[in-house]
C-alpha positions in Angstrom: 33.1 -64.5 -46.1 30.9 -61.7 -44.3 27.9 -62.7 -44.3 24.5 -60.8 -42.7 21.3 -62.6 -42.1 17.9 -60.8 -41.9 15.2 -62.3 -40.6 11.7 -61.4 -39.0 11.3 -64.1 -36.2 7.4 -66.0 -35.6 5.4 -65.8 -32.7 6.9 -67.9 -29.8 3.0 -69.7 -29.4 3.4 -70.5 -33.2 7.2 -72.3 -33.3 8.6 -72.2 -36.5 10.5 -74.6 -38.6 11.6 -71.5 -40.5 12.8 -69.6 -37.7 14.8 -72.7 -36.6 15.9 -73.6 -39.9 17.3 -69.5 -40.1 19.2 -70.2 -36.5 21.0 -73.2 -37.6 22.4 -71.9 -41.2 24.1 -69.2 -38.8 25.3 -71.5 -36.5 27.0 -73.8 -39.3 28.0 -71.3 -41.0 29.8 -69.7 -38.3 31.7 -73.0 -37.4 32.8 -73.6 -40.8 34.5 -70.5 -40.3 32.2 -67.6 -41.9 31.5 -64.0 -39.8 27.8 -64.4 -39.8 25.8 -61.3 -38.4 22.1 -61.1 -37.6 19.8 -58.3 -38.4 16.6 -59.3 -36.6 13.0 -58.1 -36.0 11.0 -60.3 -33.3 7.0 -60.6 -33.7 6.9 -60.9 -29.9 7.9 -57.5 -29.5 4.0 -56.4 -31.5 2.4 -57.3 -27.7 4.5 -55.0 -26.1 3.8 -52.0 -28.1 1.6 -49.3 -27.5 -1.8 -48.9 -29.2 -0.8 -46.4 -31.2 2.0 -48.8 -32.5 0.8 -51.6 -32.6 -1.9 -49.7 -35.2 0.9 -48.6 -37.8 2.1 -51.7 -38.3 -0.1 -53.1 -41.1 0.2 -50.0 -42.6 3.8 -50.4 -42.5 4.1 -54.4 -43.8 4.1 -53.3 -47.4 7.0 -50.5 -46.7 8.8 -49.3 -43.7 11.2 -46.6 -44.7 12.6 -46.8 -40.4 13.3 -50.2 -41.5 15.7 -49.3 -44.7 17.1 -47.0 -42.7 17.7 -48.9 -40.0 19.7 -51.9 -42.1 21.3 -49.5 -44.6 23.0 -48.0 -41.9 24.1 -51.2 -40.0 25.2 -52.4 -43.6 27.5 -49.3 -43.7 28.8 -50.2 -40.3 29.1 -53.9 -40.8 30.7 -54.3 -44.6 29.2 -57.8 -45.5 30.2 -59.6 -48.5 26.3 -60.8 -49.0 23.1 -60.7 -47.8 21.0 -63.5 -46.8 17.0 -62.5 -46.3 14.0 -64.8 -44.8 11.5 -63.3 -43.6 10.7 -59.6 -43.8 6.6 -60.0 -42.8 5.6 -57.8 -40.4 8.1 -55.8 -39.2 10.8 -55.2 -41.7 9.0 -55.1 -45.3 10.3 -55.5 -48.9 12.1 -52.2 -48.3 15.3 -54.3 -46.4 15.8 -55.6 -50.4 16.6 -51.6 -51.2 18.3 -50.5 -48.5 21.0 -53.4 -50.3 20.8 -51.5 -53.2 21.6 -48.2 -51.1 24.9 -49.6 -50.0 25.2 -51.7 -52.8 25.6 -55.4 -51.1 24.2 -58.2 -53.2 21.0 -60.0 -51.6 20.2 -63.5 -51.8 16.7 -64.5 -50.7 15.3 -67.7 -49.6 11.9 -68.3 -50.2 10.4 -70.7 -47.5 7.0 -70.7 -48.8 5.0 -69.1 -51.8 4.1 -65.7 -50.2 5.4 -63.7 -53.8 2.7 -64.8 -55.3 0.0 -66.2 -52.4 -0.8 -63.4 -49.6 -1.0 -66.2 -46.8 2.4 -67.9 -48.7 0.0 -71.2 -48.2 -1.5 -71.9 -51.8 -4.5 -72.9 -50.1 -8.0 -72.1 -49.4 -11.0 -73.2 -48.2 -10.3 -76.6 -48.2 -8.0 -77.1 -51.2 -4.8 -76.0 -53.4 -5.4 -72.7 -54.6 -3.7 -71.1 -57.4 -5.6 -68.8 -58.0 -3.4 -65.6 -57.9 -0.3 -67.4 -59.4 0.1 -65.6 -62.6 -3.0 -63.8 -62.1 -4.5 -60.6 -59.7 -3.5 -61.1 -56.1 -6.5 -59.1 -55.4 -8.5 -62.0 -55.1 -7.3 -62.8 -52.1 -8.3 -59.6 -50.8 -11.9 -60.4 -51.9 -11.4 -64.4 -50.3 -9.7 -62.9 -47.0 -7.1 -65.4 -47.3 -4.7 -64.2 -44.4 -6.4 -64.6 -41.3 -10.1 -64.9 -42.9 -9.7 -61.5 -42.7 -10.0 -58.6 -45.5 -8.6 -55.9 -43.6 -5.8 -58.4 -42.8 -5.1 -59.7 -46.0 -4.8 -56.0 -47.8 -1.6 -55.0 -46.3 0.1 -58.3 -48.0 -1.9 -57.9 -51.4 -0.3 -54.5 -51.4 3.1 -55.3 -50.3 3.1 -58.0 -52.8 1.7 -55.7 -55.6 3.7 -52.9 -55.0 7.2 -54.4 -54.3 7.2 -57.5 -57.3 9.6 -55.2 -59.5 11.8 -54.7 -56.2 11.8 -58.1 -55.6 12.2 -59.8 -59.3 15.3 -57.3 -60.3 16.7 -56.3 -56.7 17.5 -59.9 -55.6 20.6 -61.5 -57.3 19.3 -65.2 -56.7 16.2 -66.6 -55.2 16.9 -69.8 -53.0 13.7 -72.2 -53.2 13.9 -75.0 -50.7 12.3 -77.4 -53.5 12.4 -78.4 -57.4 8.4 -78.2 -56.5 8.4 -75.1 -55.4 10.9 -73.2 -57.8 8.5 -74.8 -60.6 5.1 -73.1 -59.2 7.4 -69.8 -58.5 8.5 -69.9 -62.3 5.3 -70.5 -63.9 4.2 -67.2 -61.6 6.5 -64.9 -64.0 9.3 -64.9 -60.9 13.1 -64.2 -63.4 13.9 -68.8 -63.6 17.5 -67.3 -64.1 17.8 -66.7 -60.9 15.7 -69.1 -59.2 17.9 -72.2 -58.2 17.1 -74.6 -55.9 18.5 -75.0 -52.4 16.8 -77.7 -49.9 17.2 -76.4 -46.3 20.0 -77.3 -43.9 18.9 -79.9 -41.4 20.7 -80.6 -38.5 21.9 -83.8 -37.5 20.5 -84.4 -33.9 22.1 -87.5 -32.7 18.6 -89.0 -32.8 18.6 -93.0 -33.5 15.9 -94.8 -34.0 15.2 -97.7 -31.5 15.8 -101.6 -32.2 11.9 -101.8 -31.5 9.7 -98.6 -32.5 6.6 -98.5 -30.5 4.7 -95.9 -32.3 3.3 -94.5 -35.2 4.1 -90.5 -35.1 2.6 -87.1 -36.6 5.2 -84.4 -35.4 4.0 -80.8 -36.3 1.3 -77.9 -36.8 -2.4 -79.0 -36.2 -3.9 -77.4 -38.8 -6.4 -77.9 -41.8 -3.8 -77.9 -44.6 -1.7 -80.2 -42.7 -3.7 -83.0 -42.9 -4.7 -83.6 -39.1 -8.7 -84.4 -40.4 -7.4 -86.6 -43.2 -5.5 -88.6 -40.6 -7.8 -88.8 -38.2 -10.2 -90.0 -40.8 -7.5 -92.8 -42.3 -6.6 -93.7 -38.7 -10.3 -94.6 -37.7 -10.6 -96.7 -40.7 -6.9 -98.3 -39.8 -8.3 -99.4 -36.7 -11.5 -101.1 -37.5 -9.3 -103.5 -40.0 -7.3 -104.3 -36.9 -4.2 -103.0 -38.5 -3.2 -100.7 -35.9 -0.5 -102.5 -34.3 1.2 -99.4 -32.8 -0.2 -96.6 -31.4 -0.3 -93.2 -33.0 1.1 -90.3 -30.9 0.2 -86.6 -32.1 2.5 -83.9 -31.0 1.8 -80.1 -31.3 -0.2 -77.1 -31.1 -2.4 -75.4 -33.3 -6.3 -74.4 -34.4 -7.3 -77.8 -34.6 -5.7 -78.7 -31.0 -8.8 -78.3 -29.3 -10.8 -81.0 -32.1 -7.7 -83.3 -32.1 -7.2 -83.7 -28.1 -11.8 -84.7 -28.4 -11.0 -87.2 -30.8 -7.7 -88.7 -28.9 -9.8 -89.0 -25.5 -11.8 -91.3 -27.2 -9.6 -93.5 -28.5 -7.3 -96.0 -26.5 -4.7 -96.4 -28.9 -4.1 -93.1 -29.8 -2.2 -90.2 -27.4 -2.4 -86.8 -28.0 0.9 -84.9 -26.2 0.6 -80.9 -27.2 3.4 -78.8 -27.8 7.0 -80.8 -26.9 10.2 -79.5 -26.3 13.0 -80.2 -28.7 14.1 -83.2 -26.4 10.8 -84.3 -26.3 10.7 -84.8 -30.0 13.9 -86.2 -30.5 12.4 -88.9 -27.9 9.4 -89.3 -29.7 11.0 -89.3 -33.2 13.7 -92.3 -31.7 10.4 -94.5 -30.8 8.5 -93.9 -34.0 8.2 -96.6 -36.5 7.2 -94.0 -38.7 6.1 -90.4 -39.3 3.0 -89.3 -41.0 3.2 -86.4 -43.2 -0.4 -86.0 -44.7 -0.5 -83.0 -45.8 -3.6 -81.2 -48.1 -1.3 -78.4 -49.1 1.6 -78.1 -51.5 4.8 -78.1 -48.7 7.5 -76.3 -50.1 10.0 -78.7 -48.6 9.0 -80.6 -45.7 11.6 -80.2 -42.0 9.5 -83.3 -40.3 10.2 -85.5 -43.0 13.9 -84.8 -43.5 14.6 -85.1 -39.7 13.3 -88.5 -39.3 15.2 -89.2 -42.6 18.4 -88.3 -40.2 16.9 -90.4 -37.4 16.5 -93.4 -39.5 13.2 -93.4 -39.5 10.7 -93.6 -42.8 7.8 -91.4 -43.4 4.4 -92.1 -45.1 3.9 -89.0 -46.9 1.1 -86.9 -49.5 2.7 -87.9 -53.1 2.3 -84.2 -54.1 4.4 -80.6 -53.4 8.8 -80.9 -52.1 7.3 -84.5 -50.6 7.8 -86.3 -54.1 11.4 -85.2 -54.6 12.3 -85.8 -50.7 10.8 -89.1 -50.0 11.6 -92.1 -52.7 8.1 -94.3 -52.4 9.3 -97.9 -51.8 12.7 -97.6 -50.7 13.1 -94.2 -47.9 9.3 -94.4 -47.3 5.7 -94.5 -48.7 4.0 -91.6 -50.3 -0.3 -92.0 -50.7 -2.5 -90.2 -53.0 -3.3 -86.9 -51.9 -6.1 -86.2 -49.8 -7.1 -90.1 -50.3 -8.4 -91.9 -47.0 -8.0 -95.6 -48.5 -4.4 -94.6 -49.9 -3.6 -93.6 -46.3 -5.2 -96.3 -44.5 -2.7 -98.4 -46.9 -0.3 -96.9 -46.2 -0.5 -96.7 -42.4 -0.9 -100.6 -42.6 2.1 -101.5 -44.7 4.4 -99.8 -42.4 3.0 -101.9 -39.2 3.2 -105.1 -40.9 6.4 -105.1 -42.4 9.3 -104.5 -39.8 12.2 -105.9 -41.7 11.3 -103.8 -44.6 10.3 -100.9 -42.3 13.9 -101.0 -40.5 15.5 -101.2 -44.5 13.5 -98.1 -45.6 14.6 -96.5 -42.3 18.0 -97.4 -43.5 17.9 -96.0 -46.8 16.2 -92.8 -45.6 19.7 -92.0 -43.4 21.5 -93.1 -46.7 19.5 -90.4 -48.3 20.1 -88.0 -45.4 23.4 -88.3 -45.5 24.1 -87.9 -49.1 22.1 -84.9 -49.7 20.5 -83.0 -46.6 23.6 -83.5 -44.1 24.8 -80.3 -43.1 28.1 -80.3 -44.7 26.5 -80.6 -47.9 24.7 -78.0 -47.5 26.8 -75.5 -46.1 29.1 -75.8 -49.4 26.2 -75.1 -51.4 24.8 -72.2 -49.9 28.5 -70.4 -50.0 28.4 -71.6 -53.6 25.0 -69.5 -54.0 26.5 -66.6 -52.1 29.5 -66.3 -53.9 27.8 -66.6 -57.2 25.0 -63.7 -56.4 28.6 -62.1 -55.6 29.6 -62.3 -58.9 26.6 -62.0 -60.7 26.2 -65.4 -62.0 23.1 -66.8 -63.7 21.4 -70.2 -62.4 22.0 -73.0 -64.1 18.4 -74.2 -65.8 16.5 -76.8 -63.6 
């Protein structure tokens, strides 16, 4: 099968989960035997333009006619069986969907996060889950400056979104959402449910095993609001003064709340704050974790932390709520804790320190789970299953 990938990469300061998930769908695909192509469109390259560029581009995020252009005529050149698009924000735009419909190659989209019907993709705001514009006007975002607590910022998306829904809804043959959670929220937003199905990402298996005696307690990720870094920070304090905390916790990343997080570390004996890791460095930190918090405020649409310690063997104490409920099974691959609760936290950070024969046999079952569902293999059969299926215009199946 011929298959061409379009993608619009991140920012290299803000690393991705989405562009690495993107990379290794290509790469698997390739070895099982597939002539994958990229079409790609690099944020980085916005710092290098001139003024005068660098202006047009918001004005070209909700349509770049260069752009269809561009990828009609590689589409000419190239032939592909199917089209796979990510992410078109900034720099490519809803117009990639027509230039498919120019040359008349079937598109399949897969929708990492909920920006068809949230500006910022987030469903969050101020502090909470916002659903505000599902179903309704997205032009309250405009007046809430959700992207960017900016206005000016957040227009360009409101429009794009406003503008481009009809493309979208009738252009693409079959909308991939990486969760039953997700595809649910997507649905009750008027998006076509016969061709929504649901398609977990591909996570790689990266030889990571985790050790005969863990000697930490691990939050991997983004430190920002809606992931949960406060929450934690709140839960762990509380951990501590029960003199629960038998491991340390080690926090690893970067983000708007690195500054705050790295204060509160210093302070605090038993916990290390490490910054932005390489990808070795967090395979090293996932093989020593007895388990990884996931405490996120916001609705994830799937969740990449917690499946990769799920490959590692390693169980996760996750917010009960969003693709966490259908990825972690509470009591047997992990914990899940109320959302947003403190005490339900705190409980669960303690159960997972006091319990090592049951924390090595939810460890267990988490690979179990890994293996049956989220292996690579797996997932590479059903994602040529998708394409072949917007191929022949098939309907999904209901959920």
């Amino acid at each position: 099968m011929r298959v061409l990938v379009v993608h619009n990469t991140y920012r290299s300061e803000q690393p991705s989960g989405e562009d690495r998930v993107v990379h290794q769908e290509v790469e698997l695909l390739a070895t099982a035997g597939h002539d994958v192509d990229m079409y790609l469109r690099h944020s980085d390259d916005i710092a290098a333009m001139s003024l005068a560029a660098k202006a047009m581009v918001p004005l070209r995020v909700p349509w770049n006619r260069q752009a269809r252009a561009d990828l009609a005529a590689h589409l000419r050149a190239r032939r592909p069986d199917v089209v796979h698009i990510h992410c078109t924000f900034p720099l490519l735009s809803p117009s990639v969907v027509a230039a498919c419909a120019d040359v008349g190659v079937p598109a399949v989209a897969t929708l990492h996060n909920y920006t068809q019907v949230c500006a910022p993709g987030t469903l969050y705001r101020d502090g909470r889950i916002c659903t505000d514009c599902v179903g309704g006007s997205p032009l309250q975002a405009v007046r809430h400056g959700c992207y960017r607590a900016s206005r000016p910022a957040t227009l360009p998306l409101v429009v794009a979104q406003t503008a481009n829904r009809d493309l979208w809804w009738s252009g693409i043959a079959r909308f991939l959402c990486v969760s039953r959670s997700q595809r649910h929220i997507l649905v009750q937003a008027g998006m076509p449910a016969d061709r929504m199905t649901v398609h977990h990402n591909l996570v790689v298996d990266q030889d990571v095993h985790r050790a005969t005696r863990p000697n930490h307690v691990l939050y991997l990720g983004r430190l920002t609001e809606e992931k949960g870094l406060r929450l934690l920070m709140a839960a762990w304090d509380q951990h501590v003064a029960r003199a629960a905390a038998r491991l340390p916790l080690v926090v690893a990343g970067s983000g708007p709340l690195q500054h705050e997080v790295a204060h509160w570390a210093e302070a605090r004996p038993e916990v290390q704050f490490l910054g932005l890791q390489t990808r070795d460095q967090c395979k090293e930190l996932l093989a020593g974790a007895a388990a990884v918090v996931a405490p996120s405020v916001w609705l994830e649409a799937f969740g990449l932390v917690v499946v990769e310690a799920m490959a590692a063997g390693v169980p996760v104490v996750a917010a009960a709520h969003g693709a966490f409920v259908e990825l972690v099974d509470h009591g047997v691959t992990g914990l899940l804790f109320r959302p947003g609760d403190v005490e339900s936290l705190v409980d669960g950070l303690a159960q997972v320190q006091s319990g090592p024969a049951r924390n090595r046999s939810m460890g267990e079952a988490a690979r179990a789970r890994y293996e049956r569902d989220f292996a690579p293999e797996v997932g590479v059969r059903r994602l040529v299953t998708e394409y072949r299926a917007a191929i022949d215009g098939s309907l999904c199946a209901p959920v």
